[in-house]
N, C-alpha and C positions, 0 to 999 in steps of 0.2 A: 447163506451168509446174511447175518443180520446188523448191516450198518446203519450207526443213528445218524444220519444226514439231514433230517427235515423234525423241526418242532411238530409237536401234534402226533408223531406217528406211536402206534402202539405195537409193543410185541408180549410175548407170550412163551414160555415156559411150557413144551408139552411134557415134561416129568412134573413137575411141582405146582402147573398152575400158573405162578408166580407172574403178573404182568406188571409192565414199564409204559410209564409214555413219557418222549423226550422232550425236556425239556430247556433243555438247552444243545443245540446242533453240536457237536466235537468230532463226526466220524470216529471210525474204529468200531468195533464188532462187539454184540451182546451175550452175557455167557451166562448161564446159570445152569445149576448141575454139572456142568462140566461140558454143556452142551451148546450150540451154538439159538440165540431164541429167534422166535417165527415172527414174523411180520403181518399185523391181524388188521389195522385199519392204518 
């Protein structure tokens, strides 16, 4: 489960790639493709 809780954290996309890093904290969960994303730093 990939929730954005902390600025700075990065995730990832393992279908498309696709990375995030949060920017602003909101909690709640990241999704791309339909999938839940990975937590990479």
């Amino acid at each position: 489960m990939a929730n954005a809780n902390n600025v700075g954290e990065v995730y990832k996309c393992d279908l498309c790639g696709n990375v995030v890093e949060v920017k602003k904290a909101g909690g709640g969960e990241l999704y791309c493709c339909g999938e839940p994303m990975k937590l990479v730093q």
